[in-house]
C-alpha positions as a Markdown table, in Angstrom:
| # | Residue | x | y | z |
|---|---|---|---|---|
| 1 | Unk | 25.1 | 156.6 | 1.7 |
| 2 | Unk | 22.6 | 154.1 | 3.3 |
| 3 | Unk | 19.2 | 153.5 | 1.5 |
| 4 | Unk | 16.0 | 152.3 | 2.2 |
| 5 | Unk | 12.9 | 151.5 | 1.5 |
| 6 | Unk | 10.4 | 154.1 | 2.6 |
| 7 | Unk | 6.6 | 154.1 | 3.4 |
| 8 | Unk | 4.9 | 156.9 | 3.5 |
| 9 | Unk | 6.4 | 159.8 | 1.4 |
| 10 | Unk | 4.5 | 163.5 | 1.3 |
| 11 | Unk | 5.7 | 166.9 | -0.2 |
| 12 | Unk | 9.2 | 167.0 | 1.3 |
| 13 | Unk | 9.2 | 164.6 | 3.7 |
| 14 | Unk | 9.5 | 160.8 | 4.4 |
| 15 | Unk | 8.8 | 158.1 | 7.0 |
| 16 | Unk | 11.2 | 155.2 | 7.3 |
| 17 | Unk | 9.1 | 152.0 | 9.4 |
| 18 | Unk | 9.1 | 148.4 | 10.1 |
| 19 | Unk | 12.4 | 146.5 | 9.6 |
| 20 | Unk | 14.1 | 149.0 | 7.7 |
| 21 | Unk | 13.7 | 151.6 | 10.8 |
| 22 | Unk | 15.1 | 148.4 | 13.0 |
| 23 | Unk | 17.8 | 148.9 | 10.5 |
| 24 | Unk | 18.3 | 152.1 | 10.8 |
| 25 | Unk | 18.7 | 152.6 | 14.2 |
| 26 | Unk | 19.9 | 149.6 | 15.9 |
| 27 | Unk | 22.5 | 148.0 | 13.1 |
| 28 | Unk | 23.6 | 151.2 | 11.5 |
| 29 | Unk | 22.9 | 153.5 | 14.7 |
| 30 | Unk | 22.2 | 156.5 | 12.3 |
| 31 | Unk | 20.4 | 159.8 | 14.6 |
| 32 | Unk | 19.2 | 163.1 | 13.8 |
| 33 | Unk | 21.4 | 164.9 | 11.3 |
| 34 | Unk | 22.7 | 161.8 | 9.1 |
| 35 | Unk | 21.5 | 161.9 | 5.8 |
| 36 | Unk | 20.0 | 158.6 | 3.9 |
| 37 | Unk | 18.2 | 157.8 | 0.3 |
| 38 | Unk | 14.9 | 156.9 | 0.1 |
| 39 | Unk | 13.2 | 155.0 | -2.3 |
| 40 | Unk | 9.7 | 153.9 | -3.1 |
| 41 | Unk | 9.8 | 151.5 | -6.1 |
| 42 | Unk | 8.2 | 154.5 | -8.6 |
| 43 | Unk | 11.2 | 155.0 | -10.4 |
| 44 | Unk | 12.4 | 157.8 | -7.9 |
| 45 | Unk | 15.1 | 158.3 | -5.3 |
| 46 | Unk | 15.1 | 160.9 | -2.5 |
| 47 | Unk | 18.2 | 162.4 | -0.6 |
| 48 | Unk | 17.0 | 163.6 | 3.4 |
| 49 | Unk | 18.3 | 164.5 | 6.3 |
| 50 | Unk | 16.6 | 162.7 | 9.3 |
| 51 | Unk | 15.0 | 165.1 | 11.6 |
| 52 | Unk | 13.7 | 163.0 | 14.2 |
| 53 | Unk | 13.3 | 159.3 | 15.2 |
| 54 | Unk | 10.5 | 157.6 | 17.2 |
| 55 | Unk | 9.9 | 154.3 | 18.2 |
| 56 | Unk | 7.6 | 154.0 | 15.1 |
| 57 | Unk | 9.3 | 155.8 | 12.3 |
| 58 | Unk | 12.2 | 158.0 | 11.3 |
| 59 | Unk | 10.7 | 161.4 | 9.8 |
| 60 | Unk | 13.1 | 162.4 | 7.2 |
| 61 | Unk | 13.9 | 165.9 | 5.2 |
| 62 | Unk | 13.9 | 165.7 | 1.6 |
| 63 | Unk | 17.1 | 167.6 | 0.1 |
| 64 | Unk | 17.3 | 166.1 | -3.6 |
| 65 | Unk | 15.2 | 164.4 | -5.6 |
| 66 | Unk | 16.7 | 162.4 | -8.6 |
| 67 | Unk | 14.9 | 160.0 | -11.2 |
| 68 | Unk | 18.4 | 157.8 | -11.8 |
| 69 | Unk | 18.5 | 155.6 | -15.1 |
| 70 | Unk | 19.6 | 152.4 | -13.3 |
| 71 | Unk | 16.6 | 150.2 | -14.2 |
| 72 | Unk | 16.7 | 147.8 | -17.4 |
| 73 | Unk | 14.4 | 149.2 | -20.3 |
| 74 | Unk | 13.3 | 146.0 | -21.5 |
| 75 | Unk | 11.3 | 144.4 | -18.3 |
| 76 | Unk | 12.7 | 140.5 | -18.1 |
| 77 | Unk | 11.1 | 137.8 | -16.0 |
| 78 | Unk | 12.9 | 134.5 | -14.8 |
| 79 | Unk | 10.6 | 131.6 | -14.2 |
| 80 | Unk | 13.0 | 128.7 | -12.4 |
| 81 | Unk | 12.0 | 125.2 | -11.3 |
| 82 | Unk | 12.7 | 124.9 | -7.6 |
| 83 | Unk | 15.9 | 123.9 | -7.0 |
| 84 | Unk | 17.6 | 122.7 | -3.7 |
| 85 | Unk | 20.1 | 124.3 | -1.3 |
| 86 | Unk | 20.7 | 128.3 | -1.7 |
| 87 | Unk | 20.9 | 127.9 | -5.7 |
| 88 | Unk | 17.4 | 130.0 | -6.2 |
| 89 | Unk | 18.3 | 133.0 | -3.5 |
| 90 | Unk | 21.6 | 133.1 | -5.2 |
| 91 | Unk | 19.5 | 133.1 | -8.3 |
| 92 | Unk | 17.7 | 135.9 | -6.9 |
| 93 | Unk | 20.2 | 138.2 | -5.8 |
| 94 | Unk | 22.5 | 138.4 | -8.2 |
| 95 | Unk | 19.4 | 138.2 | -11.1 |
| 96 | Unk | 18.6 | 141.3 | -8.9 |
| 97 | Unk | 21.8 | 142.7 | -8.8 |
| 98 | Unk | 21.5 | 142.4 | -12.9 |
| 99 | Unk | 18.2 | 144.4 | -13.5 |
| 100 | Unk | 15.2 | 141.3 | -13.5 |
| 101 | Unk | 11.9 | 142.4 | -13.2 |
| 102 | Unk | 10.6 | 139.9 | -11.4 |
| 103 | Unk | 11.4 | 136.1 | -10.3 |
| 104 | Unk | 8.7 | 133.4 | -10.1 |
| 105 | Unk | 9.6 | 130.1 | -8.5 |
| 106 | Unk | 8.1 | 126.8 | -10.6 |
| 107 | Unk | 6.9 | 123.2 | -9.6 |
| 108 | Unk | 8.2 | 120.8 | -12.0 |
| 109 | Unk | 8.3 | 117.1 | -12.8 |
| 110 | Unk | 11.9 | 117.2 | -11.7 |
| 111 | Unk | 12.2 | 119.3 | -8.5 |
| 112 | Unk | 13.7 | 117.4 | -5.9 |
| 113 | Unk | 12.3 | 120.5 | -3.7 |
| 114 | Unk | 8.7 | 120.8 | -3.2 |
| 115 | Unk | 7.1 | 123.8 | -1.3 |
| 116 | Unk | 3.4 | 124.2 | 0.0 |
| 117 | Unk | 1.4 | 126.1 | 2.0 |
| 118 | Unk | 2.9 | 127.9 | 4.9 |
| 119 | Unk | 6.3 | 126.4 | 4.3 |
| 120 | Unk | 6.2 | 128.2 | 0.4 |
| 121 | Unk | 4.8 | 131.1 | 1.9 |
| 122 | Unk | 7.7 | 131.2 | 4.3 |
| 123 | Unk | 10.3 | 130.9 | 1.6 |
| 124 | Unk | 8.9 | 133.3 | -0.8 |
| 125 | Unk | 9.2 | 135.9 | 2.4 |
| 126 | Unk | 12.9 | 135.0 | 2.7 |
| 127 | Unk | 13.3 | 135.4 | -1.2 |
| 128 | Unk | 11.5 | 138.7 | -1.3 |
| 129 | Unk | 13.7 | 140.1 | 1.6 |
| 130 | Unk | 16.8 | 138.9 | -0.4 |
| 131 | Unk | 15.8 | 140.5 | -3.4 |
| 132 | Unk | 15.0 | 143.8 | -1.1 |
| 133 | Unk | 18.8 | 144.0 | 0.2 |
| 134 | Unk | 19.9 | 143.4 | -3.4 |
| 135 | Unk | 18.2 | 146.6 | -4.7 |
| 136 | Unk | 19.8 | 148.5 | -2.2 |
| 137 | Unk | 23.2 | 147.1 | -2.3 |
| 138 | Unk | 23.1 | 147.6 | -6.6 |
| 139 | Unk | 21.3 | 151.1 | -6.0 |
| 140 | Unk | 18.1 | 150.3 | -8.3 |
| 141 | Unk | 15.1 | 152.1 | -7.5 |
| 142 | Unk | 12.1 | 149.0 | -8.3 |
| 143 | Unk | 12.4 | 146.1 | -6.3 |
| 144 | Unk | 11.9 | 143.2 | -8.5 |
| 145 | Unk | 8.8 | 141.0 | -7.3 |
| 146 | Unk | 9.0 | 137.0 | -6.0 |
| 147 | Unk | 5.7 | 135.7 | -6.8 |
| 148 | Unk | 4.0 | 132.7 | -5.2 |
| 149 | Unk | 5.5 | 129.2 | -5.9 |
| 150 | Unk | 3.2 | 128.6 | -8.9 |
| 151 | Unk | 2.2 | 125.6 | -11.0 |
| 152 | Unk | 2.2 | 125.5 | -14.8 |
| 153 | Unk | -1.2 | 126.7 | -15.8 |
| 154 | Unk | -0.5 | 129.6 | -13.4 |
| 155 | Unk | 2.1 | 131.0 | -15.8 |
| 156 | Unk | -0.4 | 132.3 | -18.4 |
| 157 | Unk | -2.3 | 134.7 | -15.4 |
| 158 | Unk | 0.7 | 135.8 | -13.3 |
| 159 | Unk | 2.4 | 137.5 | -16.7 |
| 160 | Unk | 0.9 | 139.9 | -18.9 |
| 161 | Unk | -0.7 | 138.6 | -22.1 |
| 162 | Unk | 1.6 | 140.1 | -24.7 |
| 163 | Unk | 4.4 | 138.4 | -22.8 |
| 164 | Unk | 7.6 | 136.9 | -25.2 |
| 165 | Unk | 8.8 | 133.6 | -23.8 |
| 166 | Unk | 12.2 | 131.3 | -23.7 |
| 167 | Unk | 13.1 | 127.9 | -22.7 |
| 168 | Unk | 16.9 | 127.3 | -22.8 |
| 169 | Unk | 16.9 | 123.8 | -23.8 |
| 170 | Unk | 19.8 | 121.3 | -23.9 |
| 171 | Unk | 18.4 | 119.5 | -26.5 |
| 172 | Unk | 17.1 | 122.5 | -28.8 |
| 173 | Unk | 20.5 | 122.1 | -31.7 |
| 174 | Unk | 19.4 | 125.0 | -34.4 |
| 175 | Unk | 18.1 | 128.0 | -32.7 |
| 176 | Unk | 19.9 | 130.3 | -31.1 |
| 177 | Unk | 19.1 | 133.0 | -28.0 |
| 178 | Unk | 20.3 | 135.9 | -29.8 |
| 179 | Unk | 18.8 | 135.2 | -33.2 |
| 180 | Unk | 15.4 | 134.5 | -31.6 |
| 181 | Unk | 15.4 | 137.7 | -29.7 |
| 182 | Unk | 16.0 | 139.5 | -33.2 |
| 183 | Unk | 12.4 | 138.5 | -33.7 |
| 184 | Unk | 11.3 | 139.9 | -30.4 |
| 185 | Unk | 9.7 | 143.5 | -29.1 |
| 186 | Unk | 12.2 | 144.8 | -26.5 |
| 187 | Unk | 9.0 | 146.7 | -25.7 |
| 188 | Unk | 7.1 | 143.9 | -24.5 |
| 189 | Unk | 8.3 | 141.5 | -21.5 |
| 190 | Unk | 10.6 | 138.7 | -21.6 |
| 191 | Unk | 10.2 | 135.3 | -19.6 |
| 192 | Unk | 13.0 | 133.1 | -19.5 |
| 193 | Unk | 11.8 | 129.9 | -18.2 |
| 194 | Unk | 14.9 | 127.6 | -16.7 |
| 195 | Unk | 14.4 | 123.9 | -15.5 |
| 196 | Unk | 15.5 | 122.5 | -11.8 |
| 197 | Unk | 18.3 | 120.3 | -11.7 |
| 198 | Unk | 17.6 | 117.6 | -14.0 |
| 199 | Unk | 15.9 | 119.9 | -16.2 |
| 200 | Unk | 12.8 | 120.2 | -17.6 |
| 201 | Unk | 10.9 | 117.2 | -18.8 |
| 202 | Unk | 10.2 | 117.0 | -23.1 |
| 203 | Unk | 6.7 | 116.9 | -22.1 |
| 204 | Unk | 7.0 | 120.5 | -19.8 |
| 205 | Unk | 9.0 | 121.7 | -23.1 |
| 206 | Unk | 6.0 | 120.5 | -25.5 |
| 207 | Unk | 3.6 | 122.4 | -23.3 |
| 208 | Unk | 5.7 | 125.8 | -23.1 |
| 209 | Unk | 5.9 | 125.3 | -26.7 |
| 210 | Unk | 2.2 | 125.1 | -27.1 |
| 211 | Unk | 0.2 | 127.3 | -24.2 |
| 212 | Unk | 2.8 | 130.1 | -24.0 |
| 213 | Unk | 4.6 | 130.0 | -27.1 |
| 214 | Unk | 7.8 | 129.4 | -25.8 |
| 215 | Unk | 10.5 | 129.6 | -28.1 |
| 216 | Unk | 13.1 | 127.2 | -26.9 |
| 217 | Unk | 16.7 | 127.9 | -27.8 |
| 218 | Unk | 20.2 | 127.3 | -27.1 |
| 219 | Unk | 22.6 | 128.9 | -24.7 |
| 220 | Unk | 26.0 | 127.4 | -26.2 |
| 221 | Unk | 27.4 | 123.3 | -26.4 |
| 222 | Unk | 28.3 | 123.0 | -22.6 |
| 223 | Unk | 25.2 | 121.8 | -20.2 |
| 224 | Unk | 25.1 | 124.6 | -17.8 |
| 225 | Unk | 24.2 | 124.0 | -14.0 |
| 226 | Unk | 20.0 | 125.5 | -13.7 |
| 227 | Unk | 21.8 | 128.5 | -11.3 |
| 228 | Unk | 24.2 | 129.3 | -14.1 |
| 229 | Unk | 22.0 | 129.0 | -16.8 |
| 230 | Unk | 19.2 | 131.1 | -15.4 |
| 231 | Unk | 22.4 | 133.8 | -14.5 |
| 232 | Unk | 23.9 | 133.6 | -18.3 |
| 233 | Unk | 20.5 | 133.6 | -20.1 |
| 234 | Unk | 19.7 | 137.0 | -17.9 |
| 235 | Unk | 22.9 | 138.1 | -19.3 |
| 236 | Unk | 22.7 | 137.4 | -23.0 |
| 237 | Unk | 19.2 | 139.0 | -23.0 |
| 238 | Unk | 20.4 | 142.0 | -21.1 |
| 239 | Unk | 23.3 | 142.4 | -23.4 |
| 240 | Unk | 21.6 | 142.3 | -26.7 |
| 241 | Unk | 19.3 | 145.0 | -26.0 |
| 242 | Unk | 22.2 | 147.1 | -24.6 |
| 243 | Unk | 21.4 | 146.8 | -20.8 |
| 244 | Unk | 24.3 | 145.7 | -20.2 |
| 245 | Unk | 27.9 | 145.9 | -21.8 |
């Protein structure tokens, strides 16, 4: 069953527009009579027949409406230097794919890649499309959201104040992930904050440490590549609160 993303949605009807109606009708060649799933990031999913299609929307026929348990109950965030290559969209799809709540790329001492202006606007639009085709392919119903590349002293507005926050560290020898999140409130969000390639600098530890109260903490002896750490830190956090497993 195809799903997508829907605009306007009223009683027991619904409009599909914009890319997802290029979708629609010129890669999937659906017509009047298929059926697709809407969804509209509330939580809620919608089974519809289409009825007609125009060259500005497909009006669709609500037949079933279903409020599917697919989304994580404790809302994690993963905050990752920019990295080079593909490494952050694979980041973000499969992070997607998981259950994150939302991604927000990172300027850092150490990022090789550096994005401004037009060019980081660009990239976050590529990211947030990747993240879009994720929902869809792992049938969640709230698209996680890419946030602007931000700067350090950004991290304290973008995320809400009562936010719990992690630094996987390489160097951190004593505390563990799972025994720190014993001391955290599954209730309250979860920012995992994951270096670039060479990692975050000890003076980008020292001030996670003291403006956001980062707890930094150890994800096992072997040095893990920033793409596999960010993936296996998702994991572990998922896992001990029973989202996944």
């Amino acid at each position: 069953m195809y799903r997508f993303k829907i605009q306007a949605k009223e009683n027991d009807n619904f409009l599909i527009k914009g890319e997802e109606l290029h979708h629609l009708v010129h890669v999937l060649r659906l017509e009047s009579g298929d059926k697709v799933v809407g969804f509209n990031n509330s939580g809620g999913e919608w089974l519809a027949v289409i009825e007609f299609i125009t060259k500005d929307s497909a009006s669709c026929r609500i037949i079933e409406e279903n409020f599917p348990k697919v989304e994580a109950k404790t809302r994690v965030y993963l905050v990752m230097g920019l990295a080079k290559g593909e490494k952050i969209e694979w980041v973000i799809q499969k992070g997607t794919e998981l259950g994150m709540a939302g991604f927000i790329p990172l300027r850092t001492q150490r990022s090789v890649l550096q994005l401004q202006g037009k060019k980081a606007g660009e990239r976050v639009s590529r990211w947030q499309r990747i993240a879009s085709e994720a929902v869809k392919q792992s049938r969640r119903v709230i698209e996680p959201r890419i946030g602007q590349v931000a700067n350090w002293e950004d991290l304290e507005k973008i995320l809400p104040p009562e936010t719990q926050w992690l630094i996987p560290y390489e160097d951190e020898k004593t505390c563990s992930l799972s025994n720190t999140l014993h001391g955290f409130n599954p209730e309250y969000p979860i920012a995992i904050l994951i270096g670039p390639e060479g990692g975050f600098s000890p003076e980008e530890v020292a001030r996670a440490r003291v403006r956001l109260k980062a707890q930094s903490v150890s994800l096992g002896p072997r040095i893990l590549r920033t793409e596999t750490a960010a993936l296996a830190a998702l994991v572990m956090v998922f896992t001990y609160y029973g989202d996944l497993g």
